[in-house]
DOZALUM-583326 format. One record per atom (N, C-alpha, C): x, y, z; atom name; residue in three letters; residue number from 1. Coordinates in steps of 0.001 Angstrom, whole numbers. Example, Ala and Ser with C-alpha at 12.3 -4.5 7.8 and 13.67 -1.06 7.14 Angstrom:
2
> c1 / c2 / c3 / atome / residu / num
> 13190 / -5690 / 7800 / N / ALA / 1;
> 12300 / -4500 / 7800 / CA / ALA / 1;
> 13200 / -3300 / 7800 / C / ALA / 1;
> 12850 / -2250 / 7080 / N / SER / 2;
> 13670 / -1060 / 7140 / CA / SER / 2;
> 12900 / 30 / 7870 / C / SER / 2;
***
This chain:
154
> c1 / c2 / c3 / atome / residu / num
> 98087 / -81639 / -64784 / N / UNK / 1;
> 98229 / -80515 / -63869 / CA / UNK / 1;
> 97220 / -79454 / -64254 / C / UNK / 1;
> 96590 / -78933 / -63336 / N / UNK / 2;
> 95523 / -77892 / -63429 / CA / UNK / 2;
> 96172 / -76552 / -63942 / C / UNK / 2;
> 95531 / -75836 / -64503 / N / UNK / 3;
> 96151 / -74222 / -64322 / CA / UNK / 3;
> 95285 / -73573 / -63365 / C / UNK / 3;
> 96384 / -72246 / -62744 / N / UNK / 4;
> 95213 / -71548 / -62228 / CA / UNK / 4;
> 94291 / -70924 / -62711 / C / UNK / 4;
> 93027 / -70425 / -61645 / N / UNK / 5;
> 92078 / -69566 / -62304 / CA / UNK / 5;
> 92252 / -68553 / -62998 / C / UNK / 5;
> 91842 / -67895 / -63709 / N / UNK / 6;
> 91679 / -66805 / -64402 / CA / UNK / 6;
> 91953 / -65367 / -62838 / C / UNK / 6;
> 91247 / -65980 / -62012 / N / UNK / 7;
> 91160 / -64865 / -60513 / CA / UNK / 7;
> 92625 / -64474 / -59991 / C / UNK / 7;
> 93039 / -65689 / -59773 / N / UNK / 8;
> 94140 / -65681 / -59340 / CA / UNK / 8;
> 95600 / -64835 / -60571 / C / UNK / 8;
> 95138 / -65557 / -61931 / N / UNK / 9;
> 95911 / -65270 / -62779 / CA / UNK / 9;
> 96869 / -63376 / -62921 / C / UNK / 9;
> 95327 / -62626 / -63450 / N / UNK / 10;
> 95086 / -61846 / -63318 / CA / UNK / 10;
> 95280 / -60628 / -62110 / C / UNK / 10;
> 96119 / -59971 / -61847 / N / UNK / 11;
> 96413 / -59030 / -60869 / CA / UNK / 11;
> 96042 / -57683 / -61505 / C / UNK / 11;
> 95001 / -57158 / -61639 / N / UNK / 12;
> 94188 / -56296 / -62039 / CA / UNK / 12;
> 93444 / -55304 / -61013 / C / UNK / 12;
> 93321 / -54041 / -60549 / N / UNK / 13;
> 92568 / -53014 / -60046 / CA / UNK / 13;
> 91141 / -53343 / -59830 / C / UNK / 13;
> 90721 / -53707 / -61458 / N / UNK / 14;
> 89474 / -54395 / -61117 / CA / UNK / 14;
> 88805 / -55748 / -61690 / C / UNK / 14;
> 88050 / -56421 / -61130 / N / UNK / 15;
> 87815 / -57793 / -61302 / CA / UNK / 15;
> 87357 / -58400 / -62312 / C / UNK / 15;
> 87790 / -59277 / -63421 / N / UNK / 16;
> 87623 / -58968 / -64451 / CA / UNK / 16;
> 86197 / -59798 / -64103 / C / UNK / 16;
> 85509 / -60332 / -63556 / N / UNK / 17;
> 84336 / -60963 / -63861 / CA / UNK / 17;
> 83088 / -59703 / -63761 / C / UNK / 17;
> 83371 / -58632 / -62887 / N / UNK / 18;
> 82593 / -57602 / -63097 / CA / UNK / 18;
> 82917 / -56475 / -64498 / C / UNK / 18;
> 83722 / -56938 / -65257 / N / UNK / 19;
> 83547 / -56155 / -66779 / CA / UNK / 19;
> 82649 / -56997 / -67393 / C / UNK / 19;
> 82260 / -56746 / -68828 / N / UNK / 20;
> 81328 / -57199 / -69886 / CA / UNK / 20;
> 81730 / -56338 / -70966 / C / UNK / 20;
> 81341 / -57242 / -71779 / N / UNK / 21;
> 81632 / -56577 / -73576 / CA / UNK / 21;
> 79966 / -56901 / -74423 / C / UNK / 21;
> 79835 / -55426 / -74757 / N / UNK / 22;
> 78546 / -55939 / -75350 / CA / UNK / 22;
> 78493 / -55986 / -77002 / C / UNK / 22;
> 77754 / -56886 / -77512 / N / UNK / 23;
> 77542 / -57710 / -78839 / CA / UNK / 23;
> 76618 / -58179 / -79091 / C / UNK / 23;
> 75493 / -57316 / -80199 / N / UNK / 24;
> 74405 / -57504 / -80655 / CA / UNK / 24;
> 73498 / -57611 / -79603 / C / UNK / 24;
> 73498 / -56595 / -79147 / N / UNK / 25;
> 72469 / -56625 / -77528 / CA / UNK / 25;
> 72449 / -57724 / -76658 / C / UNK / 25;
> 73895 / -58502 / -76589 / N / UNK / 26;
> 74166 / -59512 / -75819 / CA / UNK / 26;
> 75649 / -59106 / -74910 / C / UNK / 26;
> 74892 / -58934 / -73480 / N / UNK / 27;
> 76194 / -58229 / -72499 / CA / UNK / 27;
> 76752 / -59727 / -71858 / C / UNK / 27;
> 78237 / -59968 / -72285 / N / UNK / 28;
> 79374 / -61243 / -71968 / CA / UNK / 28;
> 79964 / -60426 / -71149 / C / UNK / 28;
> 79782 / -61541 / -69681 / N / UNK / 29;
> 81165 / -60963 / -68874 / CA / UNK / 29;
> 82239 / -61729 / -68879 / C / UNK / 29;
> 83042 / -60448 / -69270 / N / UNK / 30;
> 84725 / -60687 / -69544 / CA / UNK / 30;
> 85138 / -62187 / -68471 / C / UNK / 30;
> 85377 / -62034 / -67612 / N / UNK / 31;
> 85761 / -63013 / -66805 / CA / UNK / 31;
> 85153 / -64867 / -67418 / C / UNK / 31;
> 83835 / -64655 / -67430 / N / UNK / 32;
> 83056 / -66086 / -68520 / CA / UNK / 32;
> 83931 / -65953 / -70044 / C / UNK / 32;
> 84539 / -64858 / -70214 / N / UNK / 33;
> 84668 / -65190 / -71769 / CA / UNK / 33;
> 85934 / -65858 / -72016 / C / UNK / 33;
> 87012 / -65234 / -70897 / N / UNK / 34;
> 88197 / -65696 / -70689 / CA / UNK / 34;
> 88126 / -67077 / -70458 / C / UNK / 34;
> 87400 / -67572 / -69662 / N / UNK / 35;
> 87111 / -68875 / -68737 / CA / UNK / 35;
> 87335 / -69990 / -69823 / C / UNK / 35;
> 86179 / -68980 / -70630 / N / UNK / 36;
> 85800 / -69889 / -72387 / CA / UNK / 36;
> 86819 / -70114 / -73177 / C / UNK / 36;
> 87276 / -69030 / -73789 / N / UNK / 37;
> 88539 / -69134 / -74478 / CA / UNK / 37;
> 89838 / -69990 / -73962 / C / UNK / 37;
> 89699 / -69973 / -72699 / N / UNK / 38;
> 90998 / -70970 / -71903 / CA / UNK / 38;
> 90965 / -72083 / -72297 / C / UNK / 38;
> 89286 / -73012 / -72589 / N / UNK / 39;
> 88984 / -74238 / -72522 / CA / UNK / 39;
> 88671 / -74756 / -74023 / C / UNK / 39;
> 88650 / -73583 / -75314 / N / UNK / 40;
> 88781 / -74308 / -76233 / CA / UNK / 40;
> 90155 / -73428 / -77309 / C / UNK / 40;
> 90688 / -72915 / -76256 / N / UNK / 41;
> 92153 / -72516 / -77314 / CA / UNK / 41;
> 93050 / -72284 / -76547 / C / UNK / 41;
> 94919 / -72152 / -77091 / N / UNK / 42;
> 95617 / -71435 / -76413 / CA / UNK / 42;
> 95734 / -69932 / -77054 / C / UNK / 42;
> 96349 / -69346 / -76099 / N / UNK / 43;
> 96823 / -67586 / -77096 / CA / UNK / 43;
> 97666 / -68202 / -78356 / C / UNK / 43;
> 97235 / -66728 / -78649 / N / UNK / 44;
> 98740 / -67102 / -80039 / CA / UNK / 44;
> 98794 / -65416 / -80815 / C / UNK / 44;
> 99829 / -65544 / -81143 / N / UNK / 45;
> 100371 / -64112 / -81612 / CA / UNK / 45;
> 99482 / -63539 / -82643 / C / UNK / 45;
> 98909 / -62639 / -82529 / N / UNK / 46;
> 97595 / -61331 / -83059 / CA / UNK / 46;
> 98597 / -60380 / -84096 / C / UNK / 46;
> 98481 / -60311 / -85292 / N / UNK / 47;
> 99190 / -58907 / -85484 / CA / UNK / 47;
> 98367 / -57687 / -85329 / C / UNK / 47;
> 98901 / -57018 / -85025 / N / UNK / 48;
> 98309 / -55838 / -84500 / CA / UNK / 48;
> 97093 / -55075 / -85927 / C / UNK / 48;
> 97949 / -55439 / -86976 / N / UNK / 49;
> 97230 / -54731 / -88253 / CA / UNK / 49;
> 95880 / -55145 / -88300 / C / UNK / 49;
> 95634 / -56864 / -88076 / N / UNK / 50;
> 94379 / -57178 / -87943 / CA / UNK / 50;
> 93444 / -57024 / -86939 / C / UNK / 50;
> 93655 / -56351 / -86125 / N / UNK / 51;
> 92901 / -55588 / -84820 / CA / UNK / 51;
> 92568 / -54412 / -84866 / C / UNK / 51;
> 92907 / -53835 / -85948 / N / UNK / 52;
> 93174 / -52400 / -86547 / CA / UNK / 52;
> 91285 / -51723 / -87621 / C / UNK / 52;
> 90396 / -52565 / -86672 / N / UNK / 53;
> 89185 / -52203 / -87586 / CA / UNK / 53;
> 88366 / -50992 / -86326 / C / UNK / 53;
> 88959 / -49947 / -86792 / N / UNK / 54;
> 88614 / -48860 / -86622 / CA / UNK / 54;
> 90029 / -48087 / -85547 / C / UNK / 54;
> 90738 / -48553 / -85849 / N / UNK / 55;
> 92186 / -48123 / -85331 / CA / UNK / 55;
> 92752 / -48248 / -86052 / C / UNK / 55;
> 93585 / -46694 / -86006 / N / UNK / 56;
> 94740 / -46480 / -86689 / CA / UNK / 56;
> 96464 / -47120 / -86155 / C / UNK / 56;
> 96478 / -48161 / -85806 / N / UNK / 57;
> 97804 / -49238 / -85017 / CA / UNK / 57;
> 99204 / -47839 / -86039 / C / UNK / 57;
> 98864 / -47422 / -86764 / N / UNK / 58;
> 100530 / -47043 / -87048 / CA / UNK / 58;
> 100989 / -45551 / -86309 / C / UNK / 58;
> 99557 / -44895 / -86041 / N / UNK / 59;
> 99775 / -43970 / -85102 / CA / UNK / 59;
> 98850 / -43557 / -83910 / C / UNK / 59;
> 100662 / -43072 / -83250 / N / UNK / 60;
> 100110 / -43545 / -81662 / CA / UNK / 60;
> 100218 / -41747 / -81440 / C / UNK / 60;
> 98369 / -41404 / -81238 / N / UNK / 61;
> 98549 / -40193 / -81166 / CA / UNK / 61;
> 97754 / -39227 / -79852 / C / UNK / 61;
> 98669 / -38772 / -78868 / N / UNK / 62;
> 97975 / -38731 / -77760 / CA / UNK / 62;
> 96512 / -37823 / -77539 / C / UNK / 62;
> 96957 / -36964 / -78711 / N / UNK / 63;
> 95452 / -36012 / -78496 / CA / UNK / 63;
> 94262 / -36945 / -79076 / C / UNK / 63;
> 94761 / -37922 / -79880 / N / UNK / 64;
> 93047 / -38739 / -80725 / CA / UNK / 64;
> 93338 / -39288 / -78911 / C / UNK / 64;
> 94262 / -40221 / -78836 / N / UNK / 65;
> 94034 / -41367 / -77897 / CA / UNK / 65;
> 93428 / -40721 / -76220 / C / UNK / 65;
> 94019 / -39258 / -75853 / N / UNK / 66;
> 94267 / -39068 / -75201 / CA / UNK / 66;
> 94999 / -38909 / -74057 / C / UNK / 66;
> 95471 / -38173 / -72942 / N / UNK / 67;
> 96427 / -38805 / -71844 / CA / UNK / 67;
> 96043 / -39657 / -70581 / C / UNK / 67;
> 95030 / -39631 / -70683 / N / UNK / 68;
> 94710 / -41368 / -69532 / CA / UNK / 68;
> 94885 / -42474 / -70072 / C / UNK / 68;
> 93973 / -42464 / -71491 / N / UNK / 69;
> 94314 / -43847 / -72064 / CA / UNK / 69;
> 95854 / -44080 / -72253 / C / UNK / 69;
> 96792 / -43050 / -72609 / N / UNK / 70;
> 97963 / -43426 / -72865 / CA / UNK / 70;
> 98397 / -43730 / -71982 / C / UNK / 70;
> 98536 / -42894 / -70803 / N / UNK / 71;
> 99167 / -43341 / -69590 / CA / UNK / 71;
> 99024 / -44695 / -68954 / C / UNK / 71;
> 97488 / -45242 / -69142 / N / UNK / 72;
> 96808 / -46546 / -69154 / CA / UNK / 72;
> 97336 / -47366 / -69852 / C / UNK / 72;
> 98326 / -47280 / -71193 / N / UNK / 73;
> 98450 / -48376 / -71884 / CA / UNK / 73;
> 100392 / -48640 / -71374 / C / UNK / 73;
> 100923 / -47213 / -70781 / N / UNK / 74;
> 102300 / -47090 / -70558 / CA / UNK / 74;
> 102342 / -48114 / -69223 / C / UNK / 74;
> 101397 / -48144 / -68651 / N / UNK / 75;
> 101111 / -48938 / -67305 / CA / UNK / 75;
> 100919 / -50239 / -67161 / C / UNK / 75;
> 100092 / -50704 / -68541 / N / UNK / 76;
> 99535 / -52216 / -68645 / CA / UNK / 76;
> 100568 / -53351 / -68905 / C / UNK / 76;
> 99863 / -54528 / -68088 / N / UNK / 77;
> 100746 / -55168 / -68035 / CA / UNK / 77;
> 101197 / -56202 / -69478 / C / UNK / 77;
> 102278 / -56582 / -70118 / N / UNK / 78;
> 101641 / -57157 / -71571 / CA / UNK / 78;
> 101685 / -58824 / -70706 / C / UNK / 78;
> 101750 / -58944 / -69534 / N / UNK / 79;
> 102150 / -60632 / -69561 / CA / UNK / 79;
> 100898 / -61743 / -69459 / C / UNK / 79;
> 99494 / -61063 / -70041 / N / UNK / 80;
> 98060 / -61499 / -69734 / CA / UNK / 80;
> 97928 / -61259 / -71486 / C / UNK / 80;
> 97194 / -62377 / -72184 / N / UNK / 81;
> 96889 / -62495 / -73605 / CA / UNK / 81;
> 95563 / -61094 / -73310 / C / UNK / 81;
> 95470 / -60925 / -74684 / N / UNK / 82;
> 94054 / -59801 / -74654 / CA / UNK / 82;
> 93152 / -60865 / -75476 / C / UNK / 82;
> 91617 / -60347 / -74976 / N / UNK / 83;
> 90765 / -61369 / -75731 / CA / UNK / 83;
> 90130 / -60827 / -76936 / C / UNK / 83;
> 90264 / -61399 / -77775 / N / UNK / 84;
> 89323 / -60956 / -79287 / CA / UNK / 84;
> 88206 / -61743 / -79285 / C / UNK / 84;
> 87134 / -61235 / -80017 / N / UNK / 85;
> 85998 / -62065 / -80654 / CA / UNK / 85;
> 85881 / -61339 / -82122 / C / UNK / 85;
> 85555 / -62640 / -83176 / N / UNK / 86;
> 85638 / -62553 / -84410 / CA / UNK / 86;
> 84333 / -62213 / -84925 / C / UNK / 86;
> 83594 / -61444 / -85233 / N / UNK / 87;
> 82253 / -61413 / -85536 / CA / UNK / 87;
> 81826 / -61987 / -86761 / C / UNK / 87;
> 80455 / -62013 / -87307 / N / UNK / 88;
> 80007 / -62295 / -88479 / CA / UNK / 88;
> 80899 / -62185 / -89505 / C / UNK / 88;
> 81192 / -60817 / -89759 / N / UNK / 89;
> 81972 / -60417 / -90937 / CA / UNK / 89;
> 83389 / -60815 / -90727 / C / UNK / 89;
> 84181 / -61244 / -89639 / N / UNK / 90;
> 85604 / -61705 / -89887 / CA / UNK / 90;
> 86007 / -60749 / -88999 / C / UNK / 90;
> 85503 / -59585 / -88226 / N / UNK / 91;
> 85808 / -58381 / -88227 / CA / UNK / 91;
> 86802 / -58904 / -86581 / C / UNK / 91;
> 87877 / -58489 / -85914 / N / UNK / 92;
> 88255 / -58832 / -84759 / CA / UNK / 92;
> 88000 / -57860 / -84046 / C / UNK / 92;
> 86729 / -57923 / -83035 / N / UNK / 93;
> 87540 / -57034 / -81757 / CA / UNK / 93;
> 88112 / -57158 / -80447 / C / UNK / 93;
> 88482 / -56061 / -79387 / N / UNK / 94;
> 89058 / -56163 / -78357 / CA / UNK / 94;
> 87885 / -56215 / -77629 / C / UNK / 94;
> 87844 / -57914 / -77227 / N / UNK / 95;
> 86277 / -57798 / -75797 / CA / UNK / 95;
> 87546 / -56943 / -74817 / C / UNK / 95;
> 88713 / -57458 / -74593 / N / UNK / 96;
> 89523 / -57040 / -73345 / CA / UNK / 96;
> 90939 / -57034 / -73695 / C / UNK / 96;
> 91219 / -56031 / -73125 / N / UNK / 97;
> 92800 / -55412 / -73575 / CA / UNK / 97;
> 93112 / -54320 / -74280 / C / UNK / 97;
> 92295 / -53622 / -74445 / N / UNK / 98;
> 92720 / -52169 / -75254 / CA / UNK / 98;
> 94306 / -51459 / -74811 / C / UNK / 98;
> 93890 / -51499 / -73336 / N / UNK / 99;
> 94963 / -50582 / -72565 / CA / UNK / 99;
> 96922 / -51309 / -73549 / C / UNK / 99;
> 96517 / -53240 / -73346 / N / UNK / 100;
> 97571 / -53803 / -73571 / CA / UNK / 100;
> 98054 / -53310 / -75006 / C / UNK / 100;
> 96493 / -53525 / -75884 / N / UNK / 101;
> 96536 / -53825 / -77094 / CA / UNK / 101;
> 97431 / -51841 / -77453 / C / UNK / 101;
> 97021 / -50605 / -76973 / N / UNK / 102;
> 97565 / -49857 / -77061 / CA / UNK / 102;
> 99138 / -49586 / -76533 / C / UNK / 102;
> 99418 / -49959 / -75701 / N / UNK / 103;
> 100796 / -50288 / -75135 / CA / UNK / 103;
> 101625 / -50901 / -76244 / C / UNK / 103;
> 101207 / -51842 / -77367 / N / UNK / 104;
> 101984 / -52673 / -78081 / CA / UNK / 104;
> 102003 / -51644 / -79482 / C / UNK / 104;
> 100873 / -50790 / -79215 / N / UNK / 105;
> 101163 / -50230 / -80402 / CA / UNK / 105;
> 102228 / -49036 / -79929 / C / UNK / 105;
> 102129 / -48457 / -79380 / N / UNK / 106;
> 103147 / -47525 / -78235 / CA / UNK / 106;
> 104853 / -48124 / -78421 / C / UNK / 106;
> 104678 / -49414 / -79006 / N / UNK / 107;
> 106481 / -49840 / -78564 / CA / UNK / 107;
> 106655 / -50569 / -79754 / C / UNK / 107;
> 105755 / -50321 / -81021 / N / UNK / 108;
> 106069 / -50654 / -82585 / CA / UNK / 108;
> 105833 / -52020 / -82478 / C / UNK / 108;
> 105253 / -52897 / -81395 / N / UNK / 109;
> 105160 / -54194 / -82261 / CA / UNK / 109;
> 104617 / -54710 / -82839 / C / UNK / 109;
> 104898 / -55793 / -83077 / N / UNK / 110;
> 103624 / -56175 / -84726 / CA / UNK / 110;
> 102632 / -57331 / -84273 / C / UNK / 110;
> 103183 / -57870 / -83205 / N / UNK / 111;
> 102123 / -59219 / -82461 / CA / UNK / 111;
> 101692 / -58648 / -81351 / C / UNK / 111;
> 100136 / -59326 / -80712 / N / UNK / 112;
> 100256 / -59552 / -79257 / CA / UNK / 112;
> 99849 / -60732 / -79092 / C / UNK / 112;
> 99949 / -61131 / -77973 / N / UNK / 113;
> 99731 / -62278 / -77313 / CA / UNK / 113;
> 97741 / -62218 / -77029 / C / UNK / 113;
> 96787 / -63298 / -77812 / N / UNK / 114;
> 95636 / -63232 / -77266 / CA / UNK / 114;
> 95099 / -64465 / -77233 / C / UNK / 114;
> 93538 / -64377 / -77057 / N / UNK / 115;
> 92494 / -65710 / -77696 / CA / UNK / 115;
> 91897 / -64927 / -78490 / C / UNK / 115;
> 91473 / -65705 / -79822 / N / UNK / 116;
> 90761 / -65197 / -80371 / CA / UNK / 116;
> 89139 / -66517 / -80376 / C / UNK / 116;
> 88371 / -66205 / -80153 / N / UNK / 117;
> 86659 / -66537 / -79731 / CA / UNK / 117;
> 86102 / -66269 / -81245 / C / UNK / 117;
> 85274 / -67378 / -81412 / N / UNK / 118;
> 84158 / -66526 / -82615 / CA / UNK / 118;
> 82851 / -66347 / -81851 / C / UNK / 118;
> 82044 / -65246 / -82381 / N / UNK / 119;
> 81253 / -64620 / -81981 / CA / UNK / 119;
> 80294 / -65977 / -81894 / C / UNK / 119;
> 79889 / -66183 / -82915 / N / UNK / 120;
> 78728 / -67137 / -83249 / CA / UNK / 120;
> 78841 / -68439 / -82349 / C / UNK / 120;
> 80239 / -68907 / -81289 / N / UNK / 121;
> 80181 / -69904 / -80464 / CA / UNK / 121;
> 80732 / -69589 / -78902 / C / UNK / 121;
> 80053 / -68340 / -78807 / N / UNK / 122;
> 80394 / -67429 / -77328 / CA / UNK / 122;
> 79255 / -68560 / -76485 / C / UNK / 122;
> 79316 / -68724 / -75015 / N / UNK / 123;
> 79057 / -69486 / -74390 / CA / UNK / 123;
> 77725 / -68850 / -74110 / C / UNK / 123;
> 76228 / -69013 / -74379 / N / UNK / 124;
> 74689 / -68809 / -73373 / CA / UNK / 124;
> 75127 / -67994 / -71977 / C / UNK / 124;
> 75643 / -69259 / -71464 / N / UNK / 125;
> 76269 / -69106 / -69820 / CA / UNK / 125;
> 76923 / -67390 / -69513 / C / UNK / 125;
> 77705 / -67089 / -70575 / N / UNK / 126;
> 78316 / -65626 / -70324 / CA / UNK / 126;
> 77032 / -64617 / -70527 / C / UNK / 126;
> 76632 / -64697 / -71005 / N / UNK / 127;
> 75394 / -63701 / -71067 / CA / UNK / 127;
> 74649 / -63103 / -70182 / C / UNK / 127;
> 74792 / -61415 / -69658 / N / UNK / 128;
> 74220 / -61451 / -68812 / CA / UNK / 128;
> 72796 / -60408 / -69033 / C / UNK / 128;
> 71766 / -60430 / -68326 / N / UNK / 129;
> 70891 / -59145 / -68576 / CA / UNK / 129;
> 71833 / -57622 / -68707 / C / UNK / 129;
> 71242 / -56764 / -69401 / N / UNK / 130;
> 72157 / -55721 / -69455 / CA / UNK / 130;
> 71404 / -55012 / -68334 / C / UNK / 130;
> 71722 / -54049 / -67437 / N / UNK / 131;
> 71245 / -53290 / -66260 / CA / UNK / 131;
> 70381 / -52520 / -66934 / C / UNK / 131;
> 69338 / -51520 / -66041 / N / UNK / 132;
> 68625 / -50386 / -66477 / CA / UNK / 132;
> 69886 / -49235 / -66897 / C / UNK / 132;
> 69529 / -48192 / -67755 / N / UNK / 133;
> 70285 / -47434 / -68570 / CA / UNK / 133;
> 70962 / -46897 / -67012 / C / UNK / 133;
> 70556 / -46066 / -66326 / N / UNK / 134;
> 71036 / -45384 / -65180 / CA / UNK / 134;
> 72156 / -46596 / -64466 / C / UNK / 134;
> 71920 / -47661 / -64227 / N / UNK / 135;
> 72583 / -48342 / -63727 / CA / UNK / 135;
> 73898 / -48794 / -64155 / C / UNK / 135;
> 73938 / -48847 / -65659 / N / UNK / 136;
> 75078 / -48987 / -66550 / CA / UNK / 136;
> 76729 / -48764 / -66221 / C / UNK / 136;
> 77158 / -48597 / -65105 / N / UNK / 137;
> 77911 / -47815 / -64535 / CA / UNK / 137;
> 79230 / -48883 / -63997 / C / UNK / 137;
> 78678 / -49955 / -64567 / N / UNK / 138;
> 79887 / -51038 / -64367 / CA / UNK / 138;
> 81058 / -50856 / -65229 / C / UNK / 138;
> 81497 / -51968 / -65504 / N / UNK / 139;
> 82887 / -51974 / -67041 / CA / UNK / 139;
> 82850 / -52466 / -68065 / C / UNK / 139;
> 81362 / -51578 / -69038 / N / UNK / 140;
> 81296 / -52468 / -69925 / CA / UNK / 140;
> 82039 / -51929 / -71203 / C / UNK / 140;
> 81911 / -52908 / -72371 / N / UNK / 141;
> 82945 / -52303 / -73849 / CA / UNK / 141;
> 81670 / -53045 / -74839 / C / UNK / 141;
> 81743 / -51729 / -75684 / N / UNK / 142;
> 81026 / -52216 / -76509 / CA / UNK / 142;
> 81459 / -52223 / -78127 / C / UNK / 142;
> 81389 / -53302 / -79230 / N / UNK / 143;
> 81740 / -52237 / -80372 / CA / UNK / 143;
> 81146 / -52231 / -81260 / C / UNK / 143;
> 79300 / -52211 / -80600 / N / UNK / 144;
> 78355 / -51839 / -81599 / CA / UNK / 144;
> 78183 / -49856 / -81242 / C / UNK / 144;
> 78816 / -49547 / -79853 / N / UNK / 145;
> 78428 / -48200 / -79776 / CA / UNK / 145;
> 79391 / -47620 / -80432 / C / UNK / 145;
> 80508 / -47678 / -80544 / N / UNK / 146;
> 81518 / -46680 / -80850 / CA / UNK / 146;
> 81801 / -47411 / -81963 / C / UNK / 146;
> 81845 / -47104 / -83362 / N / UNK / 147;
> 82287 / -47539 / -84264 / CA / UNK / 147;
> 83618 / -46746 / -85109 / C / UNK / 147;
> 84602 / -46485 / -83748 / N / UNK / 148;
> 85549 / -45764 / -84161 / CA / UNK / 148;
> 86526 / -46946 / -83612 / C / UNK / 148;
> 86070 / -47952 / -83243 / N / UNK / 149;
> 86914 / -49352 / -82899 / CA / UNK / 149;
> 87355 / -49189 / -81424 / C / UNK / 149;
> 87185 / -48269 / -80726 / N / UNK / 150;
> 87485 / -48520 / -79226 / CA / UNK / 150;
> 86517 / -48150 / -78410 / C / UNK / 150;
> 86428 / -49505 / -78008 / N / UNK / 151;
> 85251 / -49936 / -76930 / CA / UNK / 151;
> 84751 / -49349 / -76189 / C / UNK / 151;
> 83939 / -48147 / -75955 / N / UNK / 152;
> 83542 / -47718 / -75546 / CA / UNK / 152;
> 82786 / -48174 / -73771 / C / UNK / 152;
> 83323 / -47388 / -72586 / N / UNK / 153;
> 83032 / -47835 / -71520 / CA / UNK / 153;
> 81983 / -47084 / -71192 / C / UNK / 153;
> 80929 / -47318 / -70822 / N / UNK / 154;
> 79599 / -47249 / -70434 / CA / UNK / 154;
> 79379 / -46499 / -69117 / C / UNK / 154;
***
């Protein structure tokens, strides 16, 4: 039996094939990465502590986090895994799911539901040119820009 697409899966505002996560001057769109991760893993429970490289997971504090993002994470849905990629150093980040990944910290738990990807066997195929700087204006996350661990949207 087939599963469905990722398109269908997903009931999201916006489409996840128009986000991207950028890594070592290599822009992956979210939607290819998911695609990827579907076909060589299942989710499996994340503790939150190890997602925690440049987040503070034990406090949930609205003036660092802010009130959109919070409100954003009070909103998200948890029933979609979030995607990690493991970099060189071991390091995990959030290509996708902050909003979730903050929501779980919001309600004390200690797992989430994700894929975790290693960097070093991300698919060619996801790779896309990155736009001219002005143009940048899509949904991208990066976590070579913000090295305060949340992905910075472009």
């Amino acid at each position: 039996m087939s599963t469905p697409s990722l398109k269908s899966l997903f009931v999201m505002k916006e489409d996840i094939y128009h986000q991207h996560w950028t890594s070592n001057d290599n822009r992956y769109n979210i939607g290819m990465l998911y695609d990827y991760a579907k076909s060589v893993a299942d989710p499996e429970e994340i503790p939150l502590d190890s997602l925690s490289y440049g987040f503070d997971h034990t406090n949930v504090d609205e003036e660092k986090w802010g009130p959109e993002f919070n409100a954003r994470c009070n909103q998200a849905s948890m029933d979609y895994p979030i995607l990690v990629v493991k970099d060189k150093k071991n390091r995990l980040w959030i290509a996708d799911g902050n909003h979730r990944y903050g929501k779980a910290v919001i309600q004390a738990d200690e797992f989430i539901s994700g894929y975790i990807v290693d960097e070093k066997n991300l698919p060619d195929k996801a790779i896309e040119p990155a736009p001219p700087e002005d143009d940048a204006a899509d949904h991208s996350h990066s976590h070579k820009a913000n090295k305060s661990g949340h992905e910075a949207e472009e």
